[in-house]
C-alpha positions as a Markdown table, in Angstrom:
| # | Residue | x | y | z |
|---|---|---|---|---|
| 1 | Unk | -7.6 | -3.4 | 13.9 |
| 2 | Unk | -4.2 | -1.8 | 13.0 |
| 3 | Unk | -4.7 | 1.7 | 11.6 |
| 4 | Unk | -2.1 | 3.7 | 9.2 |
| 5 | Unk | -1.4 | 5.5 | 5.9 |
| 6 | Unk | 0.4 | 4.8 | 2.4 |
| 7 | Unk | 1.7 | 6.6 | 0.0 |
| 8 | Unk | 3.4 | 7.6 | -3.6 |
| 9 | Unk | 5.1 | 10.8 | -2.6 |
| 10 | Unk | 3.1 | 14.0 | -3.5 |
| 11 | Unk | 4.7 | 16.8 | -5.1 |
| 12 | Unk | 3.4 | 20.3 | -3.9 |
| 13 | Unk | 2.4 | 22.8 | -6.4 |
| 14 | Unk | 3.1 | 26.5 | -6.4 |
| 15 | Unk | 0.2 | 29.4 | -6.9 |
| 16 | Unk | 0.7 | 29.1 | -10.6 |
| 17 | Unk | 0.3 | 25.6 | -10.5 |
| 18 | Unk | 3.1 | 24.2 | -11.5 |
| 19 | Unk | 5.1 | 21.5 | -9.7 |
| 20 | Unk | 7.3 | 21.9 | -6.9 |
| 21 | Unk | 11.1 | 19.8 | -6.8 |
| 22 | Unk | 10.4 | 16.0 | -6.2 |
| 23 | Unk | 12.8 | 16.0 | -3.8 |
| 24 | Unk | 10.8 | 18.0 | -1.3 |
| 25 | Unk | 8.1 | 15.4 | -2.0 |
| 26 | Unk | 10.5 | 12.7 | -0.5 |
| 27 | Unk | 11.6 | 15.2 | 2.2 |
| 28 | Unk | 7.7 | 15.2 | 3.3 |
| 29 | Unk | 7.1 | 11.8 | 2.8 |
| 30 | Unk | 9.9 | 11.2 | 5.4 |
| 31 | Unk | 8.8 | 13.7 | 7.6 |
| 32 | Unk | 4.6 | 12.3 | 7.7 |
| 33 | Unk | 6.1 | 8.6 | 8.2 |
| 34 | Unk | 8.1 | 10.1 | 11.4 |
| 35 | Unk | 4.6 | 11.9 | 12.8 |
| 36 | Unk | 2.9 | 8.5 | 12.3 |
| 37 | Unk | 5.3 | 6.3 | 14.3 |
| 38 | Unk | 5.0 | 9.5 | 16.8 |
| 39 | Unk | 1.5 | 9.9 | 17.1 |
| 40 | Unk | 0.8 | 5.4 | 17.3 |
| 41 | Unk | -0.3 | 4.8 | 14.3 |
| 42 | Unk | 0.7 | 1.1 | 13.2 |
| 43 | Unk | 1.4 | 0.8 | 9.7 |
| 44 | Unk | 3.1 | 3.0 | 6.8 |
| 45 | Unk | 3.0 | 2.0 | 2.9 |
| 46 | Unk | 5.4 | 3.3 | 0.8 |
| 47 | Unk | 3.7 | 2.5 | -2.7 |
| 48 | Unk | 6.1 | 2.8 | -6.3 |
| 49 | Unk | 5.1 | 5.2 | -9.3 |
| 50 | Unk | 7.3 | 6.7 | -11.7 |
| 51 | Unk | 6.0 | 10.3 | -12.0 |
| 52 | Unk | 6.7 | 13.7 | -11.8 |
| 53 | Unk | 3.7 | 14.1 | -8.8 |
| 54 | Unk | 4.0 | 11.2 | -7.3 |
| 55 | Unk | 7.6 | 10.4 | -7.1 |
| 56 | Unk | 7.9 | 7.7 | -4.5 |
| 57 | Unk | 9.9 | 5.4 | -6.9 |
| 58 | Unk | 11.7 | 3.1 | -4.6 |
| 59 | Unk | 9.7 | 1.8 | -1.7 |
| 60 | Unk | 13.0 | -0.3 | -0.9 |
| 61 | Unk | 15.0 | 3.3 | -0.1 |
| 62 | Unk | 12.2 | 5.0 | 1.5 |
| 63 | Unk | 11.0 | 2.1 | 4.2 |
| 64 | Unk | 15.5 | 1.6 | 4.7 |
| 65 | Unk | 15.0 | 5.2 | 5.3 |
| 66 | Unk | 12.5 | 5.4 | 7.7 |
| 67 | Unk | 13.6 | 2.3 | 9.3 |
| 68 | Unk | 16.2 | 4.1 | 11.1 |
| 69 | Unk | 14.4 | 7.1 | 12.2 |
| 70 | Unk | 11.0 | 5.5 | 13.3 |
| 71 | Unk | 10.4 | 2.9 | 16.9 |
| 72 | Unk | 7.7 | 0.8 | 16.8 |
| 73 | Unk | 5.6 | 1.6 | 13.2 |
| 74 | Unk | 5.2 | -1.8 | 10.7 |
| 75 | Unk | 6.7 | -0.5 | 7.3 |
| 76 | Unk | 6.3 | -1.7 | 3.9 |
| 77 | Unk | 5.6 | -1.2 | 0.4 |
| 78 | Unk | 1.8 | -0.8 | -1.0 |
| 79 | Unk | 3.2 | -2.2 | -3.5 |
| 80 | Unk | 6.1 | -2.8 | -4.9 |
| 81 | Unk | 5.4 | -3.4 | -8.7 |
| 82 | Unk | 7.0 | -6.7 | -9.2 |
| 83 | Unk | 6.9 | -7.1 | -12.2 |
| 84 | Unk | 9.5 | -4.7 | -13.6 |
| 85 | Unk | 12.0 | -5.1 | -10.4 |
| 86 | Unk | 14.0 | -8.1 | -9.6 |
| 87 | Unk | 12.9 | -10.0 | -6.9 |
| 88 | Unk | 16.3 | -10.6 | -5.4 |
| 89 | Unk | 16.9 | -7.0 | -5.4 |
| 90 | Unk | 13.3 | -6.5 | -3.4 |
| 91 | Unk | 14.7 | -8.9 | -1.1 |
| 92 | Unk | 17.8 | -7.6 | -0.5 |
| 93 | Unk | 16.1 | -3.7 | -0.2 |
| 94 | Unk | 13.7 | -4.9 | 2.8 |
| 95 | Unk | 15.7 | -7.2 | 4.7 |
| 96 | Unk | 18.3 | -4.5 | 4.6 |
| 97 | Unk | 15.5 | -2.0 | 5.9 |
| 98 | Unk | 14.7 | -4.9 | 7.9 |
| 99 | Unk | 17.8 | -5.3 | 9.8 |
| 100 | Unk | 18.0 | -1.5 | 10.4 |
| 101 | Unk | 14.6 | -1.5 | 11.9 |
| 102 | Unk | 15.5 | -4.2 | 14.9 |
| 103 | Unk | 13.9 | -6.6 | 13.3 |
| 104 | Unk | 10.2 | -7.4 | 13.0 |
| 105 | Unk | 8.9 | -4.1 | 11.5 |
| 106 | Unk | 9.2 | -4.5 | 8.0 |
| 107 | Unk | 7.1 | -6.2 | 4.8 |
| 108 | Unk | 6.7 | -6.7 | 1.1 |
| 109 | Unk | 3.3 | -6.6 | -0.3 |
| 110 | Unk | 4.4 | -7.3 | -4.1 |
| 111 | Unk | 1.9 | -6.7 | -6.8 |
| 112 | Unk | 1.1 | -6.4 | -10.3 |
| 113 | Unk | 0.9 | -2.4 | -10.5 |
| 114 | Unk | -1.7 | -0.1 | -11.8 |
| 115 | Unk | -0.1 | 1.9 | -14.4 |
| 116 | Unk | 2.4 | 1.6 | -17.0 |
| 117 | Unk | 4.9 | 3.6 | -16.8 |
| 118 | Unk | 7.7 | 1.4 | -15.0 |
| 119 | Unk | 7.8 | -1.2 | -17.9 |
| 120 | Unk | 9.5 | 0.6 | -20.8 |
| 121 | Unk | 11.8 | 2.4 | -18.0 |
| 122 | Unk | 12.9 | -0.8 | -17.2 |
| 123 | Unk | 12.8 | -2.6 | -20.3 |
| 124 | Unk | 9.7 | -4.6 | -20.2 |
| 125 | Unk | 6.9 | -5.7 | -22.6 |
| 126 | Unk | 3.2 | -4.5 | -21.3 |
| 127 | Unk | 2.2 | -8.4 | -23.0 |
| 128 | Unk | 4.4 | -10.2 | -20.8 |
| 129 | Unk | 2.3 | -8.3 | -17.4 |
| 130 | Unk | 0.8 | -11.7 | -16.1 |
| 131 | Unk | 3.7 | -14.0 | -16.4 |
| 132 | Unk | 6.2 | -11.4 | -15.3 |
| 133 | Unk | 4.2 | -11.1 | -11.8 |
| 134 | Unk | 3.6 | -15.1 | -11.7 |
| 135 | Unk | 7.6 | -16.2 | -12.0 |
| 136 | Unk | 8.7 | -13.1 | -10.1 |
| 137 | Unk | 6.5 | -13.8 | -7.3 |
| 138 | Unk | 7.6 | -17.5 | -7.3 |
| 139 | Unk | 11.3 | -16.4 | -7.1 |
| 140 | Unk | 10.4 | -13.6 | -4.6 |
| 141 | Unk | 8.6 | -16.5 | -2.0 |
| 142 | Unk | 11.3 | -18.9 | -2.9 |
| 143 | Unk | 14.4 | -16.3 | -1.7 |
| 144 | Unk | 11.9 | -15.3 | 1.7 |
| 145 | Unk | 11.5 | -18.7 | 2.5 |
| 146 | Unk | 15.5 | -19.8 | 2.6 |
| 147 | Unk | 15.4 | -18.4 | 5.7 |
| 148 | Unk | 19.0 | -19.0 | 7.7 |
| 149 | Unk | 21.8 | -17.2 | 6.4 |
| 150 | Unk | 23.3 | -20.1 | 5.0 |
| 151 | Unk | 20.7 | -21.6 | 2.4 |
| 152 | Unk | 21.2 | -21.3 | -1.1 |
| 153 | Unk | 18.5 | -20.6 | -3.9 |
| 154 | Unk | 17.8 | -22.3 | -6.7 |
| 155 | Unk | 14.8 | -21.2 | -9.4 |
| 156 | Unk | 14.2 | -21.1 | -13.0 |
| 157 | Unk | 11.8 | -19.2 | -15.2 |
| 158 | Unk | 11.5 | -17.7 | -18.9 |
| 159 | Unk | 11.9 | -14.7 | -18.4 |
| 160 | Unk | 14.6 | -14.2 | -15.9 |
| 161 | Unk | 17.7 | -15.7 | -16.1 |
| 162 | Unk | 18.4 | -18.6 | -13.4 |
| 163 | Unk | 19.5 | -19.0 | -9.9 |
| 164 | Unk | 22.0 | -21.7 | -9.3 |
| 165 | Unk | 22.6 | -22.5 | -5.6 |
| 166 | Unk | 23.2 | -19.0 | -4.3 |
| 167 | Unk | 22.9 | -16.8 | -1.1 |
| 168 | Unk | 20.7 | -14.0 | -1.1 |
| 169 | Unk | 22.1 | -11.8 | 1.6 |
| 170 | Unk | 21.8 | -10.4 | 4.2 |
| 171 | Unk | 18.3 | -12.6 | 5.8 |
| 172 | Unk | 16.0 | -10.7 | 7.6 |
| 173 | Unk | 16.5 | -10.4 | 11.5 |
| 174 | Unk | 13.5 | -13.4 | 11.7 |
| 175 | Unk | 14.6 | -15.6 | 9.0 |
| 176 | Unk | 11.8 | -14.2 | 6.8 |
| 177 | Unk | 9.9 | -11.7 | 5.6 |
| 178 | Unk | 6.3 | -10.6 | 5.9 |
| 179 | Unk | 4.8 | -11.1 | 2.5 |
| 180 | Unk | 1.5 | -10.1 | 0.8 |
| 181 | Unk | -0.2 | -10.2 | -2.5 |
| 182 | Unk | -1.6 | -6.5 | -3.0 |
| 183 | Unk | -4.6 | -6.4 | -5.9 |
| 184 | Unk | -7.1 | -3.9 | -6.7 |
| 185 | Unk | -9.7 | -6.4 | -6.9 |
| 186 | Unk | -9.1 | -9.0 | -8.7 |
| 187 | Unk | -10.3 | -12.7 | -8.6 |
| 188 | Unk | -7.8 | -14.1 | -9.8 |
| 189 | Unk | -5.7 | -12.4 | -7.1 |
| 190 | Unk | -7.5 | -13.2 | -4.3 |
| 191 | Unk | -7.8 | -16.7 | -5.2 |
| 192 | Unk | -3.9 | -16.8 | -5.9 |
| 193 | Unk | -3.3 | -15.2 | -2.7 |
| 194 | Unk | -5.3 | -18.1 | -0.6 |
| 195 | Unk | -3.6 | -20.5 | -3.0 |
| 196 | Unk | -0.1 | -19.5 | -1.9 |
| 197 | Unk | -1.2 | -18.7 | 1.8 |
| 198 | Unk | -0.3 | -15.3 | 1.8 |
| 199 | Unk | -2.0 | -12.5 | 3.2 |
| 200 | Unk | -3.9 | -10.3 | 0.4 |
| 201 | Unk | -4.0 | -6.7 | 0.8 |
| 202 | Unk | -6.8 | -4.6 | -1.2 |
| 203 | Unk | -6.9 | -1.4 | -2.9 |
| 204 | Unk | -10.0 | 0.2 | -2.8 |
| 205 | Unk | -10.0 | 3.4 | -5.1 |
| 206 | Unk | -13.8 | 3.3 | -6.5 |
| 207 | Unk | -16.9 | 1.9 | -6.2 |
| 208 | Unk | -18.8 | 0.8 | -3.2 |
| 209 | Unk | -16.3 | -1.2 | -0.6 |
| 210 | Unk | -18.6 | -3.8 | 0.7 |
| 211 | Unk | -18.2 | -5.4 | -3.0 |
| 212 | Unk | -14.9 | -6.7 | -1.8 |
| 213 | Unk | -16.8 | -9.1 | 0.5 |
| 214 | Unk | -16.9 | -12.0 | -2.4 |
| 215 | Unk | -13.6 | -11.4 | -3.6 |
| 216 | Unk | -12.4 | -11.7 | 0.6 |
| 217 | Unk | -14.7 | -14.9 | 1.1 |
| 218 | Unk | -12.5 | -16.3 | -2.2 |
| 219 | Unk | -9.4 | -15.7 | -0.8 |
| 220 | Unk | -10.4 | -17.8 | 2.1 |
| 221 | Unk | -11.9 | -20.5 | 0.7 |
| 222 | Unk | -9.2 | -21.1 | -1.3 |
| 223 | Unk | -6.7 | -20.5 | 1.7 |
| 224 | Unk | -8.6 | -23.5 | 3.4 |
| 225 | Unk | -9.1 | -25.3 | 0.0 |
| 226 | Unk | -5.0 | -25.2 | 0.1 |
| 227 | Unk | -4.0 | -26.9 | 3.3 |
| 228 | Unk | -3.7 | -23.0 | 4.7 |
| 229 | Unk | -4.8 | -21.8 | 7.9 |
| 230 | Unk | -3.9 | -19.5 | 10.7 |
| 231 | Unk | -2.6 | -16.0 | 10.9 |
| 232 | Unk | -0.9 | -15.4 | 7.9 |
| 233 | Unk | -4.4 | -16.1 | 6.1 |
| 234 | Unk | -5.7 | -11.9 | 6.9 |
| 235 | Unk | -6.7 | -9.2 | 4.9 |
| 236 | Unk | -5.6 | -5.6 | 4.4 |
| 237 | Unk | -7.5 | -3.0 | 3.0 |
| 238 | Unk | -6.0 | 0.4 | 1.7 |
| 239 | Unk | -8.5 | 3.5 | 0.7 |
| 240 | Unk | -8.4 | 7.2 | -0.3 |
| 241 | Unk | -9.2 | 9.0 | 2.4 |
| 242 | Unk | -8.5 | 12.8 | 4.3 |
| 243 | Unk | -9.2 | 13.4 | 8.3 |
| 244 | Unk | -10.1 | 16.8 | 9.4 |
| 245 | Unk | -12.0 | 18.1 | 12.4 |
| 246 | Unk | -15.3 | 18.4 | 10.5 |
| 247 | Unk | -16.4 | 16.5 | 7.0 |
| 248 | Unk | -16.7 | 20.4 | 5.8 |
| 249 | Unk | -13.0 | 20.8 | 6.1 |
| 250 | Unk | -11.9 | 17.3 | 5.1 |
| 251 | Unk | -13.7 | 17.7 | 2.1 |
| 252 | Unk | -12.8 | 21.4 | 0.9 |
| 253 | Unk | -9.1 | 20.1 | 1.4 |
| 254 | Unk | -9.3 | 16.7 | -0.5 |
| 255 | Unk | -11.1 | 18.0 | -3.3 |
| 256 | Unk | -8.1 | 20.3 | -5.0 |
| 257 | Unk | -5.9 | 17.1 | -5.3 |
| 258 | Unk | -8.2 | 15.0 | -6.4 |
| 259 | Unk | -9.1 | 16.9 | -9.4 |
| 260 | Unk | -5.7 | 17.2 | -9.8 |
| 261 | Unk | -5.4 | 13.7 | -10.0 |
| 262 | Unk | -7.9 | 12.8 | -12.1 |
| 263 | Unk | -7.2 | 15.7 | -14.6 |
| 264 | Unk | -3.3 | 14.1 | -14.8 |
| 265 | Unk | -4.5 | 10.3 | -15.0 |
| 266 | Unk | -7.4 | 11.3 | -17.5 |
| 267 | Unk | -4.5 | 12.4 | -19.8 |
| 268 | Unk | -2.7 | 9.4 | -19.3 |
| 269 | Unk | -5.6 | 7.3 | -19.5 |
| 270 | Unk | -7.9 | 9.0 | -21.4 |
| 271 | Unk | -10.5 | 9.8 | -18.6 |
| 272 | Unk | -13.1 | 12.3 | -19.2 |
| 273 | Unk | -12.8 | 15.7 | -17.3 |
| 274 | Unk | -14.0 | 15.2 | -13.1 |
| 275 | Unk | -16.7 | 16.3 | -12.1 |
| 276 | Unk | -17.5 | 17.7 | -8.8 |
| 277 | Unk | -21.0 | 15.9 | -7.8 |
| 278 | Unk | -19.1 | 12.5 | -8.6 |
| 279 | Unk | -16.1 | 13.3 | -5.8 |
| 280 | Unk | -19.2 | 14.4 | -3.8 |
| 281 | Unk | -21.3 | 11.1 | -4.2 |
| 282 | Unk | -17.9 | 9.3 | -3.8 |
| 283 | Unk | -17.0 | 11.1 | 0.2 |
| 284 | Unk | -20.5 | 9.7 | 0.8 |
| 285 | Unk | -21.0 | 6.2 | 2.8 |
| 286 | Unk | -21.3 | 3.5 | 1.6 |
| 287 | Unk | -18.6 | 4.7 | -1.3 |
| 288 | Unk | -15.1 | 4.4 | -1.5 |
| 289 | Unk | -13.7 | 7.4 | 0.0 |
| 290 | Unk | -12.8 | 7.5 | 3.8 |
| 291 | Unk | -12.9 | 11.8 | 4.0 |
| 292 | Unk | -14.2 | 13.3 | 6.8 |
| 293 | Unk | -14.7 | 13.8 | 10.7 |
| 294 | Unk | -13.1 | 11.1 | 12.9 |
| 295 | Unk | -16.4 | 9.9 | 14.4 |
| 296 | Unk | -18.1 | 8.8 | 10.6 |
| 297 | Unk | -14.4 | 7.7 | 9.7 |
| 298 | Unk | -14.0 | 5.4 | 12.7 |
| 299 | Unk | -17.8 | 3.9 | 12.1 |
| 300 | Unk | -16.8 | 3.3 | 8.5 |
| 301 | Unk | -14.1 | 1.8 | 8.8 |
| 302 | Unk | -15.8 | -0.5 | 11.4 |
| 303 | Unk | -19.0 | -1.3 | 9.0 |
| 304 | Unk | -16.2 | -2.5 | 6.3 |
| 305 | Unk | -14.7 | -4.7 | 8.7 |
| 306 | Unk | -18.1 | -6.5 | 9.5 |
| 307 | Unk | -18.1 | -7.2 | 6.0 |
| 308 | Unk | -14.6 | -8.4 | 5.1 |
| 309 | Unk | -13.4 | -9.0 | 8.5 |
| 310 | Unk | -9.9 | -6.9 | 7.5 |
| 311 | Unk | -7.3 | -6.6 | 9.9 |
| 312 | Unk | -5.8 | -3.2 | 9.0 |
| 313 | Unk | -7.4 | -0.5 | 7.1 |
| 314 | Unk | -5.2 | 2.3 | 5.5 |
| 315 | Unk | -5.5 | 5.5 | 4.2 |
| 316 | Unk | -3.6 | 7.4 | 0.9 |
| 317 | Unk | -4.6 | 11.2 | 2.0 |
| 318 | Unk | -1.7 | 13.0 | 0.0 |
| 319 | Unk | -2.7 | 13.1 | -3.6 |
| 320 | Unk | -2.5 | 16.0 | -6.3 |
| 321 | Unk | -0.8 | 18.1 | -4.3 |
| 322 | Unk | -2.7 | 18.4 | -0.8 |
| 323 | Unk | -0.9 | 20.9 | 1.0 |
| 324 | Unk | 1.5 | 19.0 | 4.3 |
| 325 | Unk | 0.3 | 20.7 | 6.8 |
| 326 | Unk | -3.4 | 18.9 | 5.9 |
| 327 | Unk | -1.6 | 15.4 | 5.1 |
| 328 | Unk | 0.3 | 15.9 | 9.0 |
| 329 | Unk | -3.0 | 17.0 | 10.8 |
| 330 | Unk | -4.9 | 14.2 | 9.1 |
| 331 | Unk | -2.4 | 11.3 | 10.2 |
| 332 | Unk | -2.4 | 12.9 | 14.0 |
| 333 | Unk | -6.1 | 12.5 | 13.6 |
| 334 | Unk | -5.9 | 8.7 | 12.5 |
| 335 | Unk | -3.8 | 8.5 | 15.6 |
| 336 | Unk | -5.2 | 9.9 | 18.4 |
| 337 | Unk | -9.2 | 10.9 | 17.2 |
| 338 | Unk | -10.3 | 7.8 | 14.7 |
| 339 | Unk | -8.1 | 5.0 | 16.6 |
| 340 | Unk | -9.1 | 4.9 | 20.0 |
| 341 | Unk | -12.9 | 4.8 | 18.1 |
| 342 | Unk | -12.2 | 2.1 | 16.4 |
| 343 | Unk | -11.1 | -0.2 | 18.9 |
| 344 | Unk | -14.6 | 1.2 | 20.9 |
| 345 | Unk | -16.5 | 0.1 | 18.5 |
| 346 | Unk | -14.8 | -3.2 | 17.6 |
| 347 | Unk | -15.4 | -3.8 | 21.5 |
| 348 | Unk | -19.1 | -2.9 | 21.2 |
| 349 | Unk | -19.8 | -5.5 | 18.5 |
């Protein structure tokens, strides 16, 4: 079971409450992906929003980033929101990163995207969400899979403009690309993911997470129902979630973001006002939130797997402003408390 973390970028706040510059948010978000290669966790996601708190906006610059001042981490985007970027220039961003990385430590998951904001910053139509994500996808697999540096790419769609025998440059040190489909739950998804044969990573922000278990049997029979097989047919699985030394603390830390979350997405969204006994049922196994000690963390994490049989479980901890110095202590926890747990328990079943 690989282990790790993802994130949008958090922005701090000061006393008032007010946001701090989005450039220290980068800054940090550079800084937590360095502890985690440190301290052995295996994966970081870099995931894409548009806003003033979470500010993350280009996956493709922050893994290139990292790339060169990390050794042995897997690094990718969770996700980057296809739809409103051009798949050669997602290409181009990660097998760059890629080739800085040595080779071998760097992957796309490509998805649809939660939130709106990206399409009219880059000139898109909400309407066209669906077939935006279907042709960009299909160009983005077609590009990963001319994999020597002399093929040429040819594709045509609706609504981007033609490729015409071309080089997409540079190619990845291993000809391709690790690719995955990232959804929040979708059918549809999943069953496209098997479909295509690629690995399907799932978001898990609400709700109970054994409910995924249909949705992951999907994905496989329709894998198999495909012609696909093997190890590129796996599932990730990506969470909220906080580590601290007791659930006490990891709660009484995670709490302040998350209402400061909610209270900014409610606005956007048109959410009601959080209430505190709903964070509280949702920090509470069997529900969605990974936050607290390492020993229930570690068990969770293992009682998801006997129900989805995922590969790598992930955690977002730095939302609404949680305080670094809680986001850095929670990923050493991951590391070196929840980890070796894990794998004792995987052992044990």
């Amino acid at each position: 079971m690989e282990l790790g973390v993802y994130s949008f970028g958090d922005t701090q706040r000061n006393p008032d409450g007010s946001l701090r510059p989005t450039a220290e948010a980068i800054h940090n978000l550079h800084e937590a992906i360095i502890l985690a290669d440190q301290t052995g966790l295996d994966y970081f996601g870099v995931g894409e929003h548009h806003t003033a708190d979470m500010p993350a906006s280009s996956p493709g610059a922050m893994v290139a980033a990292a790339a060169g001042a990390t050794k042995q981490i897997i690094l990718g985007s969770s996700v980057s929101v296809l739809s409103t970027d051009d798949p050669v220039r997602v290409f181009q961003q990660f097998a760059i990163a890629d080739a800085v990385s040595g080779g071998g430590r760097v992957e796309i998951t490509a998805g649809r995207g939660s939130s709106a904001e990206s399409y009219p910053l880059f000139g898109y139509e909400r309407q066209d969400y669906d077939q935006l994500y279907a042709e960009k996808l299909d160009l983005l697999m077609s590009i990963n899979n001319a994999d020597t540096d002399g093929a040429r790419v040819s594709w045509a769609g609706t609504l981007r403009p033609a490729l015409t025998d071309l080089a997409v440059v540079p190619r990845p040190v291993r000809g391709r690309l690790p690719l995955w489909l990232g959804t929040g739950g979708s059918a549809p998804s999943s069953a496209r993911a098997g479909k295509l044969g690629l690995p399907v990573s799932y978001g898990i922000i609400g709700g109970t997470p054994s409910r995924f278990a249909p949705l992951a049997k999907l994905y496989r029979s329709s894998a198999a129902q495909a012609g696909h097989s093997g190890e590129n047919i796996k599932i990730s699985v990506g969470a909220f979630g906080l580590i601290a030394p007791t659930k006490k603390e990891a709660m009484e830390r995670f709490y302040p973001g998350w209402h400061n979350l909610n209270i900014q997405m409610g606005k956007l969204r048109g959410w009601p006002a959080p209430e505190k006994s709903h964070f509280e049922a949702l920090v509470e196994a069997p529900r969605a939130y990974y936050v607290g000690g390492p020993d229930e963390i570690a068990q969770r994490i293992v009682d998801l797997h006997g129900h989805v049989g995922h590969m790598r479980h992930f955690l977002q901890m730095d939302i609404g402003g949680l305080p670094h110095e809680h986001l850095l202590e929670s990923i050493t926890l991951l590391a070196t408390e929840v980890k070796p747990r894990v794998e004792r328990l995987l052992k044990e079943l």
